[in-house]
N, C-alpha and C positions, 0 to 999 in steps of 0.2 A: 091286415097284412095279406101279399096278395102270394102264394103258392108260385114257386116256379115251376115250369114245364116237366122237372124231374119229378118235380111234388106230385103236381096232376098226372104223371105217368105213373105212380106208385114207388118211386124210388130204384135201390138197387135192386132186389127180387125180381121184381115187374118187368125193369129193362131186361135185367136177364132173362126170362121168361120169353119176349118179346125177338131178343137176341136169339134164341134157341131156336124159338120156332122156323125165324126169319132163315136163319142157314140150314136149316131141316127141306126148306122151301128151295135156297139155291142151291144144294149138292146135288136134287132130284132133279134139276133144270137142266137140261145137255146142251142150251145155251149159253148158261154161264160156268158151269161144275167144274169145267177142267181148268179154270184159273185156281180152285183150289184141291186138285192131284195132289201135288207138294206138300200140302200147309197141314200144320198142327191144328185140329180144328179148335182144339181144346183153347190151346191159345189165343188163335183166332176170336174164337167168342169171348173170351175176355176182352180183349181187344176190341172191339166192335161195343163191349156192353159200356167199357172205361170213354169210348170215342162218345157214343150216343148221350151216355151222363153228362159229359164236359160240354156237348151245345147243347143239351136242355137246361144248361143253369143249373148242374149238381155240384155236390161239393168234390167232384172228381176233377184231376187236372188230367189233360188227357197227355200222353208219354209220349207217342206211337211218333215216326218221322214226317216230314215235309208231305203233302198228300201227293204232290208231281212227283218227288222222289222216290217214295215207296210204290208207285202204280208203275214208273219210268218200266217201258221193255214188255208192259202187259197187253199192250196192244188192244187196249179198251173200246169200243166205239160208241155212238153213241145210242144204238139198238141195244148193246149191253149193258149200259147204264143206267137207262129206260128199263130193263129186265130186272135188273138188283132192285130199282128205286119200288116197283110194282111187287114184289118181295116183299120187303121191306111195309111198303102202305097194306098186301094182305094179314103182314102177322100185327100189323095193330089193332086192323079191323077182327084179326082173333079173338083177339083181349079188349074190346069194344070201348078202344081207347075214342074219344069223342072226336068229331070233324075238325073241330077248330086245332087240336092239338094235336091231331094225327097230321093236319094241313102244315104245322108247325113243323115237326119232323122233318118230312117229305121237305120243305123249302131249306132247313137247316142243313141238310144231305146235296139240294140240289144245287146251294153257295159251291160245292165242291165237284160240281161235275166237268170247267173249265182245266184244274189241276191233274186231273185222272182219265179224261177221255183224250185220246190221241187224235192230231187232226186229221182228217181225211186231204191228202197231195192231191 
């Protein structure tokens, strides 16, 4: 039987763990921080940990809205999504999540960089 990617992540703990770190990493970033001013972090990182479980093949279904929808008005680009994604790839390499699956990730995140980065006129 072959582990899914939530498996080989360590499941729910891990993500969240992973989860944590990662927005510990964007709120100290003054490139991206001020998209979350606003936001409940708390939430947030539920959010993020429920998103990441549901594309590595966990038993989570993820809730959260349309990703164009929910990013509409944010004004993304794609220097900034390049910044979250870099984020993101360091707090795996915290948790010395392996290449192949951290590679996993990072591509399963970057399926979504068309819905959420705005285009440049």
């Amino acid at each position: 039987m072959t582990d899914t990617l939530y498996d080989r992540l360590g499941g729910a703990d891990a993500i969240g763990a992973v989860v944590d770190e990662f927005y510990d990493r964007v709120v100290a970033d003054e490139q991206v921080a001020h998209f979350f001013d606003d936001v409940d972090m708390q939430k947030q990182r539920t959010h993020q940990a429920q998103f990441i479980s549901s594309v590595a093949g966990g038993p989570v279904e993820y809730t959260g809205g349309e990703m164009e929808a929910v990013h509409d008005g944010m004004g993304i680009d794609h220097d900034e999504f390049d910044a979250i994604a870099t984020h993101l790839n360091d707090a795996l390499l915290e948790f010395d999540v392996d290449d192949d699956d951290r590679e996993a990730v990072l591509e399963a995140i970057e399926s979504y960089r068309e819905p959420i980065v705005v285009a440049a006129d």
